[in-house]
C-alpha positions in Angstrom: 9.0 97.2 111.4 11.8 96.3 114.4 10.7 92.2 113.5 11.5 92.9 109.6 14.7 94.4 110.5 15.5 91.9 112.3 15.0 89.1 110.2 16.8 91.0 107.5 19.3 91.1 109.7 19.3 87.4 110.7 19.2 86.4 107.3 22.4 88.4 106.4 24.2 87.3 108.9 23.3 83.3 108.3 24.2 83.9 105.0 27.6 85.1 105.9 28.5 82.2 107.7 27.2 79.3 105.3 30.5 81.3 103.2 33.6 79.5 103.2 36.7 81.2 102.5 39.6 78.8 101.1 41.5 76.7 103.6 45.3 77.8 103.2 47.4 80.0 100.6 47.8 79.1 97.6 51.1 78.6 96.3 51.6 80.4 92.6 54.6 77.8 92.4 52.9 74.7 92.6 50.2 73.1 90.5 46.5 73.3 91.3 43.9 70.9 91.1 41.0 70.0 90.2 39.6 67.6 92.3 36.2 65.9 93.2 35.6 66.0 96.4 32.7 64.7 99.0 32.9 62.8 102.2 34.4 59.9 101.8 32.2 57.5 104.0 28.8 58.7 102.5 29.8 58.8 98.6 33.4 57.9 98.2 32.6 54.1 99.5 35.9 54.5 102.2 35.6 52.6 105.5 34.7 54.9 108.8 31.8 54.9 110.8 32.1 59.0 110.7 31.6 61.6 108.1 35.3 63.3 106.9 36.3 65.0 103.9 38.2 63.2 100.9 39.1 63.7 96.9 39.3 61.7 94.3 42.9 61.8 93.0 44.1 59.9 89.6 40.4 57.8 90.0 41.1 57.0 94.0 40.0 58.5 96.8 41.9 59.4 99.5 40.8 61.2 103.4 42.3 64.5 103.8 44.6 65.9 106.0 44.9 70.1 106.3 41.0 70.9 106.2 37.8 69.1 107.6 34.6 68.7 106.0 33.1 71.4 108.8 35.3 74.1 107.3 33.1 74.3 104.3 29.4 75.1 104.9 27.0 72.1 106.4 27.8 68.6 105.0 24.4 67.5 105.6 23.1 70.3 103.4 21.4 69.7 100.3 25.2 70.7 98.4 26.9 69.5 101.1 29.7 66.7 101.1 27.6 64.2 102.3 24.8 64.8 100.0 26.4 66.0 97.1 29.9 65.4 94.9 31.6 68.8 94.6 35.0 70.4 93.0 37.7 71.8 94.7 40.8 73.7 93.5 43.4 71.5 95.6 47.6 71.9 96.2 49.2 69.2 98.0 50.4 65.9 98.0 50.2 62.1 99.0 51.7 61.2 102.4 50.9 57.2 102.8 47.2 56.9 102.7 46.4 60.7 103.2 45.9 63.7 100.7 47.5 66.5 102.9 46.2 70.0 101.4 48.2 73.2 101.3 45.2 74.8 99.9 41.6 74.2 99.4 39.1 76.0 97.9 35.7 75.0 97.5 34.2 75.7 94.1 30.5 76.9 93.4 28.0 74.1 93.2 26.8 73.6 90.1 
C-alpha cells in the first residue's frame, strides 16, 4: 500500500511540473498573437549549433528574447519544441534580429 501511495504521489507531482504557466503579463492594451512556435535550429532551419526557442512572425522566423525553450515543459518531448511545431499566444515586438516577448503562453498541443 505505502509503494502505491507513493507512486501516486510521484506521478502527481511529475505531472505538476511538465505544467507551464505563461511567461509574463499580459497586457489587455496590446495585441496578442498567434504565433507558431518551435526551436528554431531543429525545425525553423535558423543557424546555431544549440537548441533555443523562436516564432514564426509575418512567414519569418525569428530567436526569442524574454522566455527560453526550458520554460515550457521538455523540448525533447514528443510535443516538445524540438520535436513538434506548437502555437503560442505572443505580445511583443521586433528589436533587430530578435522577437522580445512581454508575454508567452504556450497553447495546448493539438
Amino acid at each position: 500500500m505505502k509503494k502505491l501511495f507513493f507512486l501516486l504521489l510521484f506521478s502527481a507531482s511529475f505531472a505538476a511540473v511538465a505544467q507551464t504557466k505563461p511567461a509574463g503579463k499580459l497586457d489587455p492594451t496590446k495585441p496578442v498573437l498567434v504565433l507558431e512556435t518551435s526551436c528554431g535550429s531543429c525545425n525553423f532551419e535558423m543557424s546555431g549549433k544549440d537548441c533555443f526557442l523562436a516564432v514564426k512572425y509575418e512567414g519569418k522566423a525569428y530567436a526569442v528574447q524574454g522566455t527560453s525553450i526550458d520554460d515550457h515543459g521538455d523540448a525533447h518531448d514528443e510535443k516538445g519544441f524540438c520535436n513538434a511545431i506548437r502555437k503560442a499566444k505572443v505580445q511583443g515586438s521586433l528589436k533587430g534580429d530578435k522577437f522580445v516577448v512581454t508575454y508567452f503562453e504556450l497553447l495546448k498541443a493539438e
